[in-house]
N, C-alpha and C positions, 0 to 999 in steps of 0.2 A: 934651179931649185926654187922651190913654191915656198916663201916664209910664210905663208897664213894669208887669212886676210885682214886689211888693212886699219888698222888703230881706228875704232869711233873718234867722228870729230868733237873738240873740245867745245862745252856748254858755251853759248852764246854770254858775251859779257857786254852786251850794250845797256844802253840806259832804256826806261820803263816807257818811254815813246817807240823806242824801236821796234820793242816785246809785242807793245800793245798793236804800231801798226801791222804787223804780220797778221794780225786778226782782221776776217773778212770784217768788211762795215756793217754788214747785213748783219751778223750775227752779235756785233755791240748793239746794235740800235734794237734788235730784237729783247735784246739783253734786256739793258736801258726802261721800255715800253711795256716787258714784263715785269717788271720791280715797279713801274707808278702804278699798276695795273692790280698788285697786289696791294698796295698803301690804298688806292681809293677804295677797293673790295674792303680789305679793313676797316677805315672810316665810317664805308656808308654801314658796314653790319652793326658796328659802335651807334649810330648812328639809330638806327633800326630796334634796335636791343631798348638807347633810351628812352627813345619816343612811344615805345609797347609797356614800356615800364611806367611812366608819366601819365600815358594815355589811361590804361587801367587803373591806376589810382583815382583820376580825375572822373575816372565813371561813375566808381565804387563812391564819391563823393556827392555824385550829381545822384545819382541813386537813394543815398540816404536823404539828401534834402529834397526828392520827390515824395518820399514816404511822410516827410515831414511835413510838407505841403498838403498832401492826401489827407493826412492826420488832424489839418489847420481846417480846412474845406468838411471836412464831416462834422468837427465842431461846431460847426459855424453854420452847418444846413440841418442837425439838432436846434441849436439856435434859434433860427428862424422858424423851424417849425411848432415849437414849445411855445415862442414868442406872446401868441395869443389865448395861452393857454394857462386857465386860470389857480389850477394845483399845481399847474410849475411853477409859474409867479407867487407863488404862494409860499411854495419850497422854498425858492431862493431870497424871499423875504424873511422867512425864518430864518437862513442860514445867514442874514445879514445881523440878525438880533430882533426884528422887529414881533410885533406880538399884535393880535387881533385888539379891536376896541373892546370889545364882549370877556376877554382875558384876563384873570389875573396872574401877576405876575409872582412868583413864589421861589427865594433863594434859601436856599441852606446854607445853615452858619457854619459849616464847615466846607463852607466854597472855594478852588482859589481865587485868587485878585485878578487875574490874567486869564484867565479860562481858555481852550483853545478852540478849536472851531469845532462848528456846530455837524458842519457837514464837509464835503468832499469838495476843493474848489476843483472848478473848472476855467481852465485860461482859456479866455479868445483871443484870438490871434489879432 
């Protein structure tokens, strides 16, 4: 008489070397190689993310202080060009306080003490 077939053997009770060596090598090292593989993928995109992040800002900075420079250079080639030019100098003599020789000068009594400017400064750089 046929009793069936035979009881599954009982789960393996070795320790976690024995487990582990019944695993081909190839297939831990593959393991292994894929896991650094993922950590450096990681890293360099981190990596990537904040050097485009950095990068951009510092552009967006260099940018403004190009305009800023651009801004310094036209002043300053105004400047040069008004330089010898005798109703500019003339402007900006007024706007310093000063007054012709042939001028008189005429304040109202209800002037302030401090007056504010004459005219629009212009900074050179």
């Amino acid at each position: 008489m046929d009793s069936g077939p035979p009881p599954p053997p009982p789960a393996p009770r070795g320790s976690l070397w024995r487990r582990v060596s019944r695993l081909p090598l190839s297939m831990m090292l593959a393991s292994v190689l894929a896991a650094l593989g993922i950590v450096q993928l990681s890293f360099q995109l981190g990596n990537t993310a904040y050097r485009s992040l950095t990068w951009s800002a510092e552009t967006r900075e260099t940018r403004a202080r190009i305009q800023v420079l651009e801004r310094d250079v036209k002043i300053l080639r105004d400047a040069e060009r008004n330089a010898s030019n005798p109703d500019y100098l003339r402007e900006q003599a007024r706007c310093q306080g000063f007054v012709g020789a042939q001028e008189e000068v005429v304040v109202a009594t209800n002037a302030p003490e401090n007056p504010g400017e004459n005219c629009r400064v212009v900074r050179l750089p």
